[in-house]
Residue frames relative to the residue before (quaternion, step in Angstrom):
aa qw qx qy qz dx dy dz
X 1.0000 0.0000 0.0000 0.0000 0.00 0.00 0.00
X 0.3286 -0.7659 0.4575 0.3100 3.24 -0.83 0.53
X 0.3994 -0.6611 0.5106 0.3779 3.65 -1.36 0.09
X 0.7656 0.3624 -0.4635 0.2601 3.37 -0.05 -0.47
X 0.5368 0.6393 -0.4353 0.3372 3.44 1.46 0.47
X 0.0538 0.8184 -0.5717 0.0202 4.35 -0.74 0.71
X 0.4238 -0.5713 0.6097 0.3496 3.43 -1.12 0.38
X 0.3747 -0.8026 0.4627 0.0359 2.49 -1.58 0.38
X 0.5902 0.2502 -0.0026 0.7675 2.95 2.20 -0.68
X 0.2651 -0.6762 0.6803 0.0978 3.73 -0.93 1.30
X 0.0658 0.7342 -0.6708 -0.0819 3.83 -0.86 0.60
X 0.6144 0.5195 -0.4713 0.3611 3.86 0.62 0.48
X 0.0756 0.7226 -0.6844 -0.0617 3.88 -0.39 0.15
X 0.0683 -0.6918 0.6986 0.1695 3.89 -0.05 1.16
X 0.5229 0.5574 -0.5578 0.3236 4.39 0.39 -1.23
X 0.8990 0.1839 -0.1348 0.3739 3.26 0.11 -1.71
X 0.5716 0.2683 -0.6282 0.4546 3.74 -0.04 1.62
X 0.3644 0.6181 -0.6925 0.0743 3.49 0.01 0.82
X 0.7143 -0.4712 0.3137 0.4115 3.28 -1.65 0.82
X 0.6491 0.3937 -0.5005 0.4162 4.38 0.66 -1.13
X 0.6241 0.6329 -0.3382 0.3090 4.06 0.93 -0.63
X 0.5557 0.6099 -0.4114 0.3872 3.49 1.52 -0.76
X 0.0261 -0.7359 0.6739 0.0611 3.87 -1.45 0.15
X 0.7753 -0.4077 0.2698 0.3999 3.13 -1.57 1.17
X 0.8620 0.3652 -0.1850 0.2987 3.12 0.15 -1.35
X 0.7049 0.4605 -0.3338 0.4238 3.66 1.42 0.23
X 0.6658 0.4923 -0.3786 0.4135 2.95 2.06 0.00
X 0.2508 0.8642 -0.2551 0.3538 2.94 2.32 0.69
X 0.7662 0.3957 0.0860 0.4990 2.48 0.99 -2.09
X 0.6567 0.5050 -0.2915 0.4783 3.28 1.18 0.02
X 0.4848 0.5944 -0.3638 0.5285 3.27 1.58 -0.43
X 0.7444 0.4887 -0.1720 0.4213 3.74 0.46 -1.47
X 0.5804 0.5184 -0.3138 0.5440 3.59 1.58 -0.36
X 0.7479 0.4943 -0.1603 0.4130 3.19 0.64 -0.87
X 0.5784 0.4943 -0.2790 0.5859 3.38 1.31 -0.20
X 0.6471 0.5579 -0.2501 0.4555 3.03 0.75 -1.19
X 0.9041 -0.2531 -0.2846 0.1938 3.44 0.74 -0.71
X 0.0957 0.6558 -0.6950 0.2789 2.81 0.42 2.25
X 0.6260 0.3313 -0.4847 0.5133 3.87 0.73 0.00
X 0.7294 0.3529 -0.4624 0.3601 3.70 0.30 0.66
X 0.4842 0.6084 -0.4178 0.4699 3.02 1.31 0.43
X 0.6221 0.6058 -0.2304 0.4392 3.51 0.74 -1.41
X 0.7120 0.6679 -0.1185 0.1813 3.14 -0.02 -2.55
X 0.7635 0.2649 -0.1673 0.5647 3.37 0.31 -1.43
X 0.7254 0.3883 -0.3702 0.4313 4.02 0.20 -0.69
X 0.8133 0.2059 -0.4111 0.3565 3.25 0.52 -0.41
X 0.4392 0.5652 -0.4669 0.5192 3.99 1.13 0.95
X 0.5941 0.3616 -0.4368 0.5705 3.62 1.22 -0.09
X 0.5458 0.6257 -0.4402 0.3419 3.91 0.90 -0.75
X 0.7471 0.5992 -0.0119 0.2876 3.26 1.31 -1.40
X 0.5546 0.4027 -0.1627 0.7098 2.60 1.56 -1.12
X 0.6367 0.3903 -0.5276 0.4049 4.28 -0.12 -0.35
X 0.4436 0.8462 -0.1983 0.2189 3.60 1.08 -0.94
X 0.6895 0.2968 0.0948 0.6538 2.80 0.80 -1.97
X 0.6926 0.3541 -0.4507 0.4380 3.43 0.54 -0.20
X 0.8743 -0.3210 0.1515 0.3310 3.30 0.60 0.29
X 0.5244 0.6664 -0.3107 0.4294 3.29 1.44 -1.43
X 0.8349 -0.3428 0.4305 -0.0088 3.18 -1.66 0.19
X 0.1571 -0.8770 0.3117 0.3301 3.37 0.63 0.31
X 0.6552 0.4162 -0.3396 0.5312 3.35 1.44 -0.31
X 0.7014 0.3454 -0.5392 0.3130 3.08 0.36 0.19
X 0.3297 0.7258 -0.3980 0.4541 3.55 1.70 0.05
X 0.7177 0.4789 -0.1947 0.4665 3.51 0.35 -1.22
X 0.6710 0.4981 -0.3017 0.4589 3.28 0.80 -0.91
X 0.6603 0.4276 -0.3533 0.5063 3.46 0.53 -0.99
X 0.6167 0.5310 -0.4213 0.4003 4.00 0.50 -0.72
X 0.7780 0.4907 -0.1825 0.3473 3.19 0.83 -1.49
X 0.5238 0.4921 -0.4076 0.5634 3.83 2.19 0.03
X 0.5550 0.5913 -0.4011 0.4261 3.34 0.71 -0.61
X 0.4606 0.5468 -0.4499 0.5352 3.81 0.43 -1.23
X 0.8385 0.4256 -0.2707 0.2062 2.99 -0.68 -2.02
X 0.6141 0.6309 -0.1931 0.4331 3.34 0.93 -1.54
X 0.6026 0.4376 -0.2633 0.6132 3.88 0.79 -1.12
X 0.8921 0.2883 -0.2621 0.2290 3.76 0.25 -0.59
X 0.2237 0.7031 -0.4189 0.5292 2.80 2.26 0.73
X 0.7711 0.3028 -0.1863 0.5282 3.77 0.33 -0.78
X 0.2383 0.7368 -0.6196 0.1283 4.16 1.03 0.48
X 0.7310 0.5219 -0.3663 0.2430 3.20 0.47 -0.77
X 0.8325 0.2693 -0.2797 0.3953 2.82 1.09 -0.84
X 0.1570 0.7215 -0.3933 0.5478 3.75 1.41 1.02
X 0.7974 0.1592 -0.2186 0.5394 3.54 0.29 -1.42
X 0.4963 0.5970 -0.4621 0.4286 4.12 0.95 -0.12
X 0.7156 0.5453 -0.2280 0.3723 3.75 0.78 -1.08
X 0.7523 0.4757 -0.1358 0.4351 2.82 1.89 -0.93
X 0.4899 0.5561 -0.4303 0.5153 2.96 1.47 -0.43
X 0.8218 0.3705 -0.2569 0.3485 3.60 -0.06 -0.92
X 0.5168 0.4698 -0.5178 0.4940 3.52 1.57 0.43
X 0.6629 0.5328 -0.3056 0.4281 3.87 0.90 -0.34
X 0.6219 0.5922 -0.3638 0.3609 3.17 1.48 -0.44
């Protein structure tokens, strides 16, 4: 390993999700986040899948666009599940 290499940013906290630490209201808010975005994950690509569909297009190339979209939306999760958290908060 090298040394002059360091993170800079911790993103694990294992202390502070233990289960005696969890409360209603974050396993509240975590529910509503998490829905939230799996229906923004889903929703739009597969309503663009649909809609290219019926209009006519191809189905692979339908799918394909849906399936960049997905991908594209879940490039930005983080910030999706940040926006959400603080709309639930």
């Amino acid at each position: 390993m090298e040394q002059g290499r360091r993170h800079s940013k911790q993103t694990l906290k294992f202390a502070a999700q233990r289960l005696d630490n969890m409360t209603p209201e974050l396993l509240a808010k975590s529910a509503w986040v998490s829905t939230g975005m799996a229906l923004i994950f889903s929703l739009p690509p597969l309503g663009l899948f649909i809609g290219l569909y019926e209009a006519g297009t191809n189905i692979g190339i339908a799918a394909g666009i849906g399936f960049g979209l997905h991908f594209a939306t879940l490039a930005f999760s983080r910030k999706i599940a940040a926006g959400l958290s603080k709309l639930f908060d």
